[in-house]
N, C-alpha and C positions, 0 to 999 in steps of 0.2 A: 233572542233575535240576533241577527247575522251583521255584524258590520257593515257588511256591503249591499248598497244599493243595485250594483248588477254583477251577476255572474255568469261564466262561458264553463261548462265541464264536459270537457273533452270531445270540445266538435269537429264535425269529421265533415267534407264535401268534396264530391264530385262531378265533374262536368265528362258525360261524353268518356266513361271507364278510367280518367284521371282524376285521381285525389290533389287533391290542390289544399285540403288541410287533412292534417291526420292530430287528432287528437288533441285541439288545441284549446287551451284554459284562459282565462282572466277574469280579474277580480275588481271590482270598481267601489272607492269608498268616496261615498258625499265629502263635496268642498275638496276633490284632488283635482292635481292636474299629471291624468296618467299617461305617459309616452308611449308610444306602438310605434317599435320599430323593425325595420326587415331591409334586407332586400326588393329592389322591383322584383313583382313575382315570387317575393315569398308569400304570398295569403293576406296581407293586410287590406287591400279593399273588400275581396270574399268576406271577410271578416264583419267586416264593418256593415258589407250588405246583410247578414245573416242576423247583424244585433237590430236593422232598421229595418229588417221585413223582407224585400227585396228578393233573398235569395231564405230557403229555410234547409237547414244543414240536415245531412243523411243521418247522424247517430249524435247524442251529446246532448245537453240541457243547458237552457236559458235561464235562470231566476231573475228576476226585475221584486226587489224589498221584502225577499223571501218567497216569493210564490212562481213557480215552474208557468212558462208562458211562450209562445210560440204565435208569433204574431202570422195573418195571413198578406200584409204588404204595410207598403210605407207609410201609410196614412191611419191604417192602425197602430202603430210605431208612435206617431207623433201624438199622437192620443193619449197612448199612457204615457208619454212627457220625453221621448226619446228622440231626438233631430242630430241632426248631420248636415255639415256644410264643405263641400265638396270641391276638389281643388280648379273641377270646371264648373263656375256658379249659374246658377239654374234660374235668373230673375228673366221677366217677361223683358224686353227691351222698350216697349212700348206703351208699359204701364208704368207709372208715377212710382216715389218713393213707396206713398200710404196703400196702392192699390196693389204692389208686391207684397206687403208686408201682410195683408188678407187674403191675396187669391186666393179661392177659390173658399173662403170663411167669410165672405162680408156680412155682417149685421145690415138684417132686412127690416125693413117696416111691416106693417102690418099692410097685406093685397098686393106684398111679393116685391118691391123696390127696394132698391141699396137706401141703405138710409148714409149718404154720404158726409153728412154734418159729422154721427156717429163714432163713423172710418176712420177723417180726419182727427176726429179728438181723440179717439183714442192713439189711432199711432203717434201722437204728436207726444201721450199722455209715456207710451212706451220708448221712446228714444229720449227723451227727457230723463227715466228713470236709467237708461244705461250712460248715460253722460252724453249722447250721439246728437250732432249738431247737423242737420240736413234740412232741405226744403223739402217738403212734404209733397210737394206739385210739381219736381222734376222729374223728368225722364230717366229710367233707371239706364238707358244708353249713353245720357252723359255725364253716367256718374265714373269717378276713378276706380281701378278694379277695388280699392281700401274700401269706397264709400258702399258699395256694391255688396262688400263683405260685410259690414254693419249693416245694411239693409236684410243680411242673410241673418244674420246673428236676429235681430231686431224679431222677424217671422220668426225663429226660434222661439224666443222666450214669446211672443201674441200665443202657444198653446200654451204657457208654462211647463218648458220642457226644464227636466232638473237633471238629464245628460245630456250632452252636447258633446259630437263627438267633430271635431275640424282635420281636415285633409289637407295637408301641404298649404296654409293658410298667407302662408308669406312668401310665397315664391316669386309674386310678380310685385312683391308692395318695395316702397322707398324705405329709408333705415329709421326716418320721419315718422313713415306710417306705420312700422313694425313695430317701434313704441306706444302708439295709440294703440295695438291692438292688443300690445302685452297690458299695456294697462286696465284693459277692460276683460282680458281675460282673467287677472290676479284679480280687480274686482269680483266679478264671478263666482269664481272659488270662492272668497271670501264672505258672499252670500248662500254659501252651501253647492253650490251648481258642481256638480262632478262633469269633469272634462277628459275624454280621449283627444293627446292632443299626436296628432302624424307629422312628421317632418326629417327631412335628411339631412340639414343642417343641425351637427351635432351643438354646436355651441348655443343654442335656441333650447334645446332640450335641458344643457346644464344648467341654464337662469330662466326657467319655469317649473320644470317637472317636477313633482314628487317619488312618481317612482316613476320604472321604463318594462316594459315588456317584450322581449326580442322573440321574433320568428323566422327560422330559416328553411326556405324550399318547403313552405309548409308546412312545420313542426313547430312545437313549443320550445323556444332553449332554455328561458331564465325570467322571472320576475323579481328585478331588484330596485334597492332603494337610489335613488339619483347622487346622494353622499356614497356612497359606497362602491360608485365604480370609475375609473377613467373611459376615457376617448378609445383610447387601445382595447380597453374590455371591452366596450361596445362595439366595434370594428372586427373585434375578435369574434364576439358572441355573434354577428352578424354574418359575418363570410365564410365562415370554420378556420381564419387562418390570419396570421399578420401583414395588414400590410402597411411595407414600410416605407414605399416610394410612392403617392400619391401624387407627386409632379415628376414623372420620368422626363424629364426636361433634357434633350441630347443638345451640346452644344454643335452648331453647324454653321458655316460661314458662308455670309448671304452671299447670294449672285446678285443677277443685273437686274437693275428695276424692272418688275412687270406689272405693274397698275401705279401708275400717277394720278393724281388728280387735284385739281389747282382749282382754288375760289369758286367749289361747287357750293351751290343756291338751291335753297328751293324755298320758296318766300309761304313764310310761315311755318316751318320747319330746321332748316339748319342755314347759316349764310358763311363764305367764305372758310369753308372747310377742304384744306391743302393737305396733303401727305405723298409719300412713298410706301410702296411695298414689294421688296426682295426676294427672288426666289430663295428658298430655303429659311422664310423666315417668316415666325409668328408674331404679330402685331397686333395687340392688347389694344381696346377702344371702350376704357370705361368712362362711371358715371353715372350719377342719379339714373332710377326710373324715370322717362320724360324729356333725357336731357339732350334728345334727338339723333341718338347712335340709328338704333333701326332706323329711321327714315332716311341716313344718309348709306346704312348697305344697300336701302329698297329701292331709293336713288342708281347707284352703281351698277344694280342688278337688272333694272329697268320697270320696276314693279311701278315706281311713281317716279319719275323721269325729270332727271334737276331741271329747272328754269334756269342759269348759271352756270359758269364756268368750265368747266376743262378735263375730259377723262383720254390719259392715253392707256392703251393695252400693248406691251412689249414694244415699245418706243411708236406708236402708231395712235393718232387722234381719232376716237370715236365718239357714235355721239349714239350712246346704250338705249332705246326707246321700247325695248322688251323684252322680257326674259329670254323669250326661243332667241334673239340676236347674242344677250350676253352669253348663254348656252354654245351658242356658237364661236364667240368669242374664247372659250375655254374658262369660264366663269361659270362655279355654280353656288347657292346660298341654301343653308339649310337656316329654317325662320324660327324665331323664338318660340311660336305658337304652334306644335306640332299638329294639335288637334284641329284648329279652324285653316291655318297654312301650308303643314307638313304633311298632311297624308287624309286620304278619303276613308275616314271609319269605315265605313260601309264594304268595302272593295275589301277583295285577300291583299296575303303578302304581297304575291306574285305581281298582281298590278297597282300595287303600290311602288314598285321598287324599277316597274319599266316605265311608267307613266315617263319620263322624260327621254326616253328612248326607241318609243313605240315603232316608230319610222325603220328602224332597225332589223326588225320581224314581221314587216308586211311586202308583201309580194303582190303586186296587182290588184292592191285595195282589199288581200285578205292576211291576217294574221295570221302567222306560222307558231302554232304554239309552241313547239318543241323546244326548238331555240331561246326564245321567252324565256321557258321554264327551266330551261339548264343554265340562264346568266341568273335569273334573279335566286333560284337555290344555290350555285354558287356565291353572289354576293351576299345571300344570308348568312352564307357559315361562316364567311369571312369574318362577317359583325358578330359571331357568337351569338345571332338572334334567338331567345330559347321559346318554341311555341313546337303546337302539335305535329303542322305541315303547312308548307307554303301557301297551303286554301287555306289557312286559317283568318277570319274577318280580323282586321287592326284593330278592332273598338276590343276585341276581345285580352288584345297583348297587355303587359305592365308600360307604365310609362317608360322604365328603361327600355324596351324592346320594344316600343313603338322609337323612339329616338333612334336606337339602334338601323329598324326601317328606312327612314328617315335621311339617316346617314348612307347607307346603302344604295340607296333610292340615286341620291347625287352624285358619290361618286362612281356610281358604273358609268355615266358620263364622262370617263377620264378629266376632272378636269385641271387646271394649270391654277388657278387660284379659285381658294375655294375660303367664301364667307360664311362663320358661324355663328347667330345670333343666341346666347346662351346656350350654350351645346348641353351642358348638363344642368341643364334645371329639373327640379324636380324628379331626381336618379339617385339612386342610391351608392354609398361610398364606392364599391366595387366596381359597378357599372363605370362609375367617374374617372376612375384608376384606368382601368379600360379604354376609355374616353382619350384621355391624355398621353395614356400610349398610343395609341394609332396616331393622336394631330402630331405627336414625335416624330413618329415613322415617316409620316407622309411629308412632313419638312425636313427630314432629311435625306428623303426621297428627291426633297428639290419644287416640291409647293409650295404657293406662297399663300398664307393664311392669315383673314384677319379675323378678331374673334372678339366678338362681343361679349362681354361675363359682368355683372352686376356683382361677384363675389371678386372680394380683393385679393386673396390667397390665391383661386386661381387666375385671375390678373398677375400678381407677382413671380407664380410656378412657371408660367409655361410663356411668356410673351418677354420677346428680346427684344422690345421697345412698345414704350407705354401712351398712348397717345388718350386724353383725358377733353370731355367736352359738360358742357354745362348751358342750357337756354340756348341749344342749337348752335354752339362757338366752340372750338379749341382753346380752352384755356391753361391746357400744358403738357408739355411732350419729356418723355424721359427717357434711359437708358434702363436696360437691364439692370445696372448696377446703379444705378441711379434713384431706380423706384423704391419707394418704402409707402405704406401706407398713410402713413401721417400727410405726405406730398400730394398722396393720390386723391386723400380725403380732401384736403384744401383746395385741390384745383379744383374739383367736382364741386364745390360748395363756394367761393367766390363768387362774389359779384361782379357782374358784366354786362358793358355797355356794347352794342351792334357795331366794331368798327376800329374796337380798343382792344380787342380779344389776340393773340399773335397765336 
């Protein structure tokens, strides 16, 4: 009998005359936690669909405990005990903790009715058993995206799934919640449960994984053990090459302020949040998940319009009440949430990337295509977008290259300050490299940038001043040479009173 509880030998998939995996293998032993790493766009969700049903591979063999199996979708997947929880979570919004955790499995009575009593005990009997502390009768909309993701875990194990495979699982949690969820994943393991666990934060993979599996542009590169390699091998194994500057930080010396903004409010969100921002200069805005960054770029941007204080744009008092004004303002934000904010899955490149420009290429109430299509495939190349053809649907891209969109998208707007809320979440190293070059370029182009990041590193790499909030207050501003992380952690994490904050 075979060690491994699930095996991939040499699956091969194609969409539409592109191969998107060639040949690719893995090996899964009860009670690991195996790492899947790549590039966006190297195959790891294809992957992943292929192991959950989803999608079923042109050439190659599945074993699941020895026996060759080829599921025909996801719900035969989860049958023989295989789940996935996916880095955009799929819970009803409107249905409770316990009534997520059954869709569409509830234990019926006898003449067809939920037997609700049943529901509740048992999922009370199942989070119970994973250590998970929830009300049973909340709404899964107001749960935090952590609580959200044990509600996903939770429906996992309601089949007795014994792989579990998680997609970028902490990309939007607290450092708080990252602990709770490492803790219930080591549990796990340690109840036998084999885990694929996905993620681009390398330092996450060092203090979980047992082993890592790299794929690049679709191919198999290496399965090895998590002792046995560095950051550098992985990075290396990942991109085909070194790289050695992940913060291409140019130094540039700032111009004249172009966005002030003094004791902006917005009551129940953030109060008395004052700053500066320089042409030619990146400005760093961390801090907890929650701790009211986005609502005060959404504020500036006009998305949800301070009640409070003071915004000037290049020495001139405005008062931002909607995007198309700050647009016109020469203000553009690209949103943490690319999939529900950033870009309309559904729609191609093409009209993703003019939607803010539309006006542009109409003549008489009709749209001139040409034109259209000659900015926004220029702005693709620019972003090194890598997909088939400008029609290609956004839902179909990698996360990198939906971000890349995204990016695209705002600045062919030219604009003069441009806000980004997590720019690389959930991107892989390369992409991020990438990333950090251009916000370079473009501040020493003479943009003024402020840039929302939840990672401290790139807090530290790229922002020549540190400005740090906590329960919607500024509770500490710093200097490029100034910042370290130990600073940035304590401001972020003090205690604050409404009034006492500077």
């Amino acid at each position: 009998m075979s060690e491994y509880i699930l095996e991939l030998r040499k699956i091969s998939k194609s969409f539409s005359g592109v191969e998107v995996l060639h040949e690719v293998s893995l090996a899964l032993r009860p009670g690991e936690i195996h790492a899947l790493l790549g590039e966006n766009g190297a195959g790891k969700s294809t992957l992943v669909k292929i192991i959950t049903g989803v999608y079923h591979p042109d050439k190659g063999e599945i074993l699941l405990n020895d026996e060759a199996v080829l599921f025909s979708d996801a719900r035969e997947s989860r049958q023989a005990g295989v789940a996935a929880i996916y880095q955009e979570l799929s819970l009803f919004p409107d249905l409770d903790v316990a009534e997520n955790i059954f869709a569409g499995r509830q234990p019926i009575k006898p003449g067809g009715r939920v037997d609700w009593r049943k529901l509740y005990a048992e999922a009370g009997k199942l989070l119970e058993s994973l250590g998970v502390k929830l009300d049973l009768k909340e709404k899964a909309r107001n749960l935090s995206i952590a609580q959200q993701q044990m509600v996903e875990i939770a429906r996992a194990f309601s089949i007795n799934a014994r792989i579990l495979i998680m997609d970028e699982p902490t990309s939007s949690l607290t450092l708080r919640e990252v602990d709770d969820l490492f803790r219930l994943v080591q549990r796990l393991r340690a109840e036998g449960t084999a885990l694929i666990f996905i993620s681009h934060r390398l330092e996450e993979l060092f203090a979980l994984a047992d082993r890592v599996t790299v794929l690049r542009d679709g191919s198999y590169v290496d399965t090895r053990s998590m002792k046995d390699v560095t950051r550098d091998d992985l990075i290396r194994m990942m991109v085909g090459r070194t790289i050695t500057n992940l913060f291409p930080k140019q130094d540039v010396r700032a111009g004249d302020v172009v966005l002030k903004v003094q004791n902006l409010t917005r009551a129940g969100s953030f109060y008395d949040v004052s700053f500066e921002l320089r042409r030619g200069e990146i400005v760093g805005l961390a801090g907890l998940v929650g701790a009211g960054r986005t609502n005060v770029a959404r504020a500036i941007f006009g998305v949800e319009p301070a009640t409070g204080g003071r915004i000037q744009v290049n020495g001139q008092e405005v008062a931002i009440t909607s995007p198309q004004q700050a647009i016109e303002l020469g203000l553009a934000y690209v949103p943490e949430d690319r999939q529900l904010h950033g870009l309309i899955p559904a729609m191609h490149i093409t009209a993703n990337i003019s939607l803010p420009t539309l006006h542009h290429y109409a003549r008489v109430g009709w749209l001139q295509d040409k034109p259209e299509r000659k900015s926004a495939h220029e702005a693709a190349c620019q972003m090194e977008v890598r997909a088939n053809n400008i029609w290609q649907l956004a839902r179909e891209l990698s996360g990198g290259n939906q971000q890349k969109v995204v990016l695209a998208k705002w600045l062919s707007t030219q604009p003069r300050i441009l806000i980004l809320d997590e720019p690389t979440r959930g991107i892989d190293v390369g992409t991020k490299a990438a990333v950090h070059a251009l916000m370079s370029k473009l501040a020493a182009d003479g943009m003024a940038i402020l840039m929302i990041s939840s990672e401290l590193p790139e807090i530290l790499g790229m922002s020549d001043r540190v400005i740090v909030m906590r329960e919607g207050l500024i509770t500490g501003q710093f200097s490029r040479a100034e910042a370290t992380q130990e600073k940035i952690i304590s401001a972020a994490t003090q205690n604050v009173t409404i009034g006492t904050a500077q």
